[in-house]
N, CA, C and O of each residue as an XYZ file, in Angstrom:
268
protein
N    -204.598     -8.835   -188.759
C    -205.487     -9.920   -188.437
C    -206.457    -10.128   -189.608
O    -207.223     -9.376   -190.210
N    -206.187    -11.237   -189.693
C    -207.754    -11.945   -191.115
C    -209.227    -12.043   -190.716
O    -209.535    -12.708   -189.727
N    -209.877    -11.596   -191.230
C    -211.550    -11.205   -191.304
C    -211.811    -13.057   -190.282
O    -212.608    -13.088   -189.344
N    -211.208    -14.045   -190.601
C    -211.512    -15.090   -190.312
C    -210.899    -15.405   -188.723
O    -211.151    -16.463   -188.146
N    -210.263    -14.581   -188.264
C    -209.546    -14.695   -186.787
C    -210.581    -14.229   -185.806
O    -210.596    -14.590   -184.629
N    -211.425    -13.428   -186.338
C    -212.463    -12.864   -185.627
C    -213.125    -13.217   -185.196
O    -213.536    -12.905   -184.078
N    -213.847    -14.715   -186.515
C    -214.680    -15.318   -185.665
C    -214.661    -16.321   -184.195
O    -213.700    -17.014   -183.861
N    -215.702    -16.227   -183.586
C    -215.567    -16.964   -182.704
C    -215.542    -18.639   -182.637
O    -215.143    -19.473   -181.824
N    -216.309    -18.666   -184.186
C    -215.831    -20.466   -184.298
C    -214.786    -20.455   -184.470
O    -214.391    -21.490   -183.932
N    -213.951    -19.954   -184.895
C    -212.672    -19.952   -185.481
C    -212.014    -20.285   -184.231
O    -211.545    -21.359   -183.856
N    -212.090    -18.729   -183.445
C    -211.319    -19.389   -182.071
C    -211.302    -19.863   -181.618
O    -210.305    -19.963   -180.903
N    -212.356    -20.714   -181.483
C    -212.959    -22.131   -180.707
C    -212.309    -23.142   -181.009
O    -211.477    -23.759   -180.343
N    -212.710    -23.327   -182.075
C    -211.858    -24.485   -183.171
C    -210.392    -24.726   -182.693
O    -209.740    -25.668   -182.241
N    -210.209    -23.510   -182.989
C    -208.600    -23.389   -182.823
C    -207.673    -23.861   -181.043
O    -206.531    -24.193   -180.723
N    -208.940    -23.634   -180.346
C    -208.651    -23.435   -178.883
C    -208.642    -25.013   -178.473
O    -207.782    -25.508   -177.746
N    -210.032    -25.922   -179.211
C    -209.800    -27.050   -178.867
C    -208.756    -27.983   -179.988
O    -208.350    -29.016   -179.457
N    -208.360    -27.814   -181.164
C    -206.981    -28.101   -181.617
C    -205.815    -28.139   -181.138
O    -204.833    -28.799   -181.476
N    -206.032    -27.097   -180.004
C    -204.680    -27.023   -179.163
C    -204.928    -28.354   -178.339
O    -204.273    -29.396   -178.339
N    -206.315    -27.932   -177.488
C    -206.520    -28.918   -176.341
C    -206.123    -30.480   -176.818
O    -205.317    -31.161   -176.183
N    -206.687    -30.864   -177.816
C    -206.106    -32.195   -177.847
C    -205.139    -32.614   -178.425
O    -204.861    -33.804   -178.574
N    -204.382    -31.467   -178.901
C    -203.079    -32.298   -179.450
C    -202.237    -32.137   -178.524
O    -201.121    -32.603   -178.752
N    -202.460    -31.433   -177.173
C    -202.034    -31.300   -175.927
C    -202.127    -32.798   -175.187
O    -201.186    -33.448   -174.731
N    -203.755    -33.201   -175.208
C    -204.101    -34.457   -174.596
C    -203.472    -35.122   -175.199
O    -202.536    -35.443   -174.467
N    -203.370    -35.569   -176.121
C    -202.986    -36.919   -176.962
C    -201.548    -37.108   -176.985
O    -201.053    -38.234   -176.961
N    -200.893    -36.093   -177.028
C    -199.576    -36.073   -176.915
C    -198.630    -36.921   -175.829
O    -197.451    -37.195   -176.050
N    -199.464    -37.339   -174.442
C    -198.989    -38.130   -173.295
C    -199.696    -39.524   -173.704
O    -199.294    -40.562   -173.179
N    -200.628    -39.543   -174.532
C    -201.158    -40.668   -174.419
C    -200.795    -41.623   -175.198
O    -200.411    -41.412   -176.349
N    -200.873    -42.821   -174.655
C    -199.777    -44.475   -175.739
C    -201.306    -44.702   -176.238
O    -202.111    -45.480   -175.726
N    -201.542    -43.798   -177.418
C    -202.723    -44.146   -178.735
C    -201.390    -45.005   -180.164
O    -200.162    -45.058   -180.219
N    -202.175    -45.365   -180.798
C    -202.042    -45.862   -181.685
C    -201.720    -44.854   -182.796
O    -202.575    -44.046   -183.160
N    -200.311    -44.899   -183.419
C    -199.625    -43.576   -183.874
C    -201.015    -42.966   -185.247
O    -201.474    -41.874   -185.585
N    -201.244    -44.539   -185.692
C    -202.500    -43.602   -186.693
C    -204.083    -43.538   -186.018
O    -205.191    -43.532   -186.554
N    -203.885    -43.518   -185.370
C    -205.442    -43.041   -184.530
C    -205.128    -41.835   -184.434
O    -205.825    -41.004   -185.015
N    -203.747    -41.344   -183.508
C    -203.602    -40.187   -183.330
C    -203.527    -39.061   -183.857
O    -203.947    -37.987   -183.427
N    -202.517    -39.494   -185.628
C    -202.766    -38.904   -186.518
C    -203.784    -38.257   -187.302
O    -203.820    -37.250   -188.009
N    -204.738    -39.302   -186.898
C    -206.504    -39.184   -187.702
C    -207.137    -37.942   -186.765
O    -207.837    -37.041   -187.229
N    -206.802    -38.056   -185.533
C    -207.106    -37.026   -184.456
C    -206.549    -35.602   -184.837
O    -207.297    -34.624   -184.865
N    -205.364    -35.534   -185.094
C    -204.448    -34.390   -185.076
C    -205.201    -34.066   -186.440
O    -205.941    -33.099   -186.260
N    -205.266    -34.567   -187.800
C    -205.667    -33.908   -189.151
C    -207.490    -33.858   -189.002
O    -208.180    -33.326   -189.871
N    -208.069    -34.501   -187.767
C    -209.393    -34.094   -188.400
C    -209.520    -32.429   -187.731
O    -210.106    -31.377   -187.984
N    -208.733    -32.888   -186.909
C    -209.117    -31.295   -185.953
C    -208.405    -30.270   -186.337
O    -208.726    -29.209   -185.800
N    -207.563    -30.232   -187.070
C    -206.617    -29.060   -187.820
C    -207.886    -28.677   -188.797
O    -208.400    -27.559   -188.761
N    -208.502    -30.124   -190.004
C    -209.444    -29.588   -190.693
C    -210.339    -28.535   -190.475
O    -210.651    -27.677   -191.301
N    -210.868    -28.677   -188.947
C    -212.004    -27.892   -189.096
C    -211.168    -26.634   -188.948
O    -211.567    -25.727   -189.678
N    -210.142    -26.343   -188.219
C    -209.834    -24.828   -188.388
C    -209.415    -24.429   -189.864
O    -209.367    -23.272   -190.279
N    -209.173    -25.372   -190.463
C    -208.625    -24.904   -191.887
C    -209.887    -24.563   -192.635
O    -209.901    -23.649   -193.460
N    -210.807    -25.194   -192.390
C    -212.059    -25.448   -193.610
C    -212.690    -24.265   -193.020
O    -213.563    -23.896   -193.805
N    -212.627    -23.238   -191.633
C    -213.144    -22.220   -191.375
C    -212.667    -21.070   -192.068
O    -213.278    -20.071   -192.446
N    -211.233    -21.451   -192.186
C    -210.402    -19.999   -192.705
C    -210.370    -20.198   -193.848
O    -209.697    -19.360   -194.448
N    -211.050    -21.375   -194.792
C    -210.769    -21.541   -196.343
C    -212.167    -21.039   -196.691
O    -212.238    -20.475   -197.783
N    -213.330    -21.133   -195.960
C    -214.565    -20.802   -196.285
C    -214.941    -19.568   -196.045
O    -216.025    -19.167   -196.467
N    -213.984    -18.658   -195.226
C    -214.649    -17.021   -194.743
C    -213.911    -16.414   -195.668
O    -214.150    -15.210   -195.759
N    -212.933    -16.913   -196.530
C    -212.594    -15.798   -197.829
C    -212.943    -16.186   -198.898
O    -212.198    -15.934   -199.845
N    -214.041    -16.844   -199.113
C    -214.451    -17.419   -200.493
C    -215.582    -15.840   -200.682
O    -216.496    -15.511   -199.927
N    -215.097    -15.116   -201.943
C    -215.843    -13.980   -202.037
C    -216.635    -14.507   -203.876
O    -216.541    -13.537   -204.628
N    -217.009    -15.199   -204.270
C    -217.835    -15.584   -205.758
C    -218.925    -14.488   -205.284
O    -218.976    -13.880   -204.215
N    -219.927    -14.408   -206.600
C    -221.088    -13.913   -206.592
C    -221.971    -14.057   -205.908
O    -222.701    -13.172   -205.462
N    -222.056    -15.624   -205.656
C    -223.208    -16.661   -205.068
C    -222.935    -16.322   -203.802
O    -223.797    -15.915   -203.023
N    -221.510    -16.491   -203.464
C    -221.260    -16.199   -201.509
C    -221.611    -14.700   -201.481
O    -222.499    -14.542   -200.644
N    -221.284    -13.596   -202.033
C    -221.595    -12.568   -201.626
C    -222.842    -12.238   -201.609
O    -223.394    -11.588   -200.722
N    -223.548    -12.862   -203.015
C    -225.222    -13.307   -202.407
C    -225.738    -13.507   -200.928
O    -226.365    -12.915   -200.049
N    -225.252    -14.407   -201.124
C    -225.771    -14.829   -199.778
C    -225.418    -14.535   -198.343
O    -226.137    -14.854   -197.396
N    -223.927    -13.722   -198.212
C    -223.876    -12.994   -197.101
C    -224.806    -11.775   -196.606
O    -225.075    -11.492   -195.439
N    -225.298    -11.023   -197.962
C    -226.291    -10.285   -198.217
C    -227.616    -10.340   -197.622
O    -228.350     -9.608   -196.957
N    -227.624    -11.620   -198.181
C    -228.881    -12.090   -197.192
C    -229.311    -12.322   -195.927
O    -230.383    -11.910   -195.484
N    -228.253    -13.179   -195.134
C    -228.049    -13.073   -193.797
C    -227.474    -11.838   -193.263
O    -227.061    -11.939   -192.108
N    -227.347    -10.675   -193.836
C    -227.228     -9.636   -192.917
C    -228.222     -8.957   -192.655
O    -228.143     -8.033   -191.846
């Protein structure tokens, strides 16, 4: 398991990604509405798991700090 599965936004994220590509899936939307739906909400789980392994100087700075 990745340091980033842990979190709980993560799972969240991830939990409602399911939920609506569940919802949307029965629904007569407009194929690029739906699309816009399906990639914004993948984003945020992606942009969670692309941002909890960014290890630079500056991020480890600053995890430092908030601990």
């Amino acid at each position: 398991m990745f340091d980033f599965e842990k979190l709980t936004v993560y799972q969240k994220s991830k939990s409602v990604n399911k939920s609506l590509n569940e919802l949307i899936k029965d629904k007569l939307l407009d194929y690029a509405f739906q699309d816009q739906l399906k990639r914004a909400s993948l984003s945020i789980v992606l942009n969670i798991a692309e941002g909890s392994g960014k290890n630079t100087p500056k991020d480890k700075r600053w995890k430092n700090i908030m601990n």
